[in-house]
C-alpha positions, 0 to 999 in steps of 0.5 A: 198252601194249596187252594182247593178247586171248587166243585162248581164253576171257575166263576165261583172259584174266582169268588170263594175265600183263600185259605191265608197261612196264620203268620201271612199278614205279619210276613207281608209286613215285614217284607213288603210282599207275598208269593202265594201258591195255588191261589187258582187252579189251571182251569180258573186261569186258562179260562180267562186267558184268551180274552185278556191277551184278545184285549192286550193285542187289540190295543196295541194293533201296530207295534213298533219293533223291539230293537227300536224300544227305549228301555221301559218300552222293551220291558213289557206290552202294557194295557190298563182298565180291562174291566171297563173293555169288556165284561168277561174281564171285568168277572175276573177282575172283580172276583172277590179271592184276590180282593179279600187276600188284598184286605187281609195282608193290608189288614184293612176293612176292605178294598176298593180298585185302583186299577187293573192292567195286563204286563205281557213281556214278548219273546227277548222282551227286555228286563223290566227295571226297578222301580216302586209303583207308588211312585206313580199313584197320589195316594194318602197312605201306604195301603196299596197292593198289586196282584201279580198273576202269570197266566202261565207258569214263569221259570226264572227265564222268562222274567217272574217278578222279583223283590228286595225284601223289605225295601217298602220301608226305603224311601231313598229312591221313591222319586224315581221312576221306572227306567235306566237310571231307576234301574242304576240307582236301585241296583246299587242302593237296594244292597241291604235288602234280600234279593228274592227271585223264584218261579212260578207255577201256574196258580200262584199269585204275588201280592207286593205294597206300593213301596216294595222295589221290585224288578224282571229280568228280561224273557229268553223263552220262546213264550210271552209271559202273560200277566195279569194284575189288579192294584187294589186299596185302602177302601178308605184311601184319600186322594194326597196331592199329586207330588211330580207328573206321573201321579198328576197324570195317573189322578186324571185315569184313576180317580178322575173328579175326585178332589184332594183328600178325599175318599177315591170313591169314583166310577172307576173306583168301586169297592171290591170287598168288605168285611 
């Protein structure tokens, strides 16, 4: 389905509503993701493109060799709360098309940020290895989203995301996080589950819940793959107990002074739509 450009500004774009096939949020549902096509027109995207990779690269001022890289460090270039970095950013973080598309698949009244960060996987980057990404985050309940936003088309090639269909309802593998043997383990325990891998073009858009595996093959273009995303919440998420390091550090960066059970409703996390 394919989204029609606005007549006014891409900042307008970036705002103005999707148009959700009837059957899309019983898809997500069932599967655990969604792969939406025209989500932005070429112009919306390549207008944003040059500050978040300035950002991306600003951050990482001295890089340390490929080869040198562990397996989660070879996979992409990683760099988080863009929106509080600068403000051209933050207007298309808070664009309201992806917020509602996240409220809509989830079924939810609305949605509040857990946080933003750019994936930029280098030239011979590595694959990035299965993993669930709720394994990181101490949220109460399963209504959690990634936006997944290639700011170039991505063919097979150069690593779009890829997903076990489904694979939300597994829980064998939630305690791991993502490496080697996240990658071993899943590889061989995902089996049951469709292995759904496609390209992108340019406009599309993935949204994936909390609890779907997904992976990347490695980048073997001669481009980076450029992505943005936006994790986004129940409006109504609780704070749970953090249950192992990661989601102990992950309370302290995205809901910081927030105590357990209630409402993650701090600075840093605003709402980004509501019905």
């Amino acid at each position: 389905m394919q989204a029609a450009t606005s007549p006014g500004s891409v900042d307008a774009e970036i705002d103005a509503p999707y148009d959700l096939a009837p059957d899309a949020a019983a898809r997500y549902a069932r599967d655990g993701f969604a792969h939406l096509g025209g989500v932005f027109s070429p112009a919306a995207l390549a207008s944003f493109d040059d500050e978040f990779t300035r950002l991306v690269y600003a951050e990482i001022p001295k890089l340390v060799p490929l080869a040198q890289r562990d397996t989660y460090g070879k996979a992409f270039l990683q760099v988080g709360q863009l929106w509080l970095k600068s403000e051209r950013a933050k207007r298309f973080v808070f664009g309201r098309r992806l917020a509602r598309i996240a409220a809509e698949l989830m079924g939810t009244r609305g949605v509040r940020m857990y946080h933003d960060q750019a994936l930029y996987k280098e030239v011979q980057g590595g694959f990035t290895p299965w993993h669930c990404d709720q394994q990181y985050w101490p949220l109460a309940s399963d209504k959690s989203i990634t936006a997944w936003i290639p700011l170039q088309e991505v063919p097979i090639d150069m690593g779009p995301l890829a997903f076990a269909a489904g694979s939300h309802h597994y829980t064998g593998g939630r305690h791991l996080a993502i490496g080697d043997e996240s990658e071993e383990t899943l590889e061989r325990d995902l089996v049951a589950y469709p292995y759904i891998e496609e390209p992108f073009a340019l406009g599309d858009v993935s949204f994936h819940a909390g609890w779907t595996y997904h992976r990347a093959r490695g980048n073997t273009t001669g481009r980076c793959r450029k992505v943005m995303t936006i994790i986004f919440m129940d409006i109504d998420m609780r704070l749970a107990q953090p249950s192992n390091p990661n989601q102990e550090g992950d309370r302290k960066y995205c809901a910081p002074g927030v105590a357990v059970g209630d409402i993650i409703a701090s600075p840093v996390n605003p709402v980004m739509w509501e019905r």
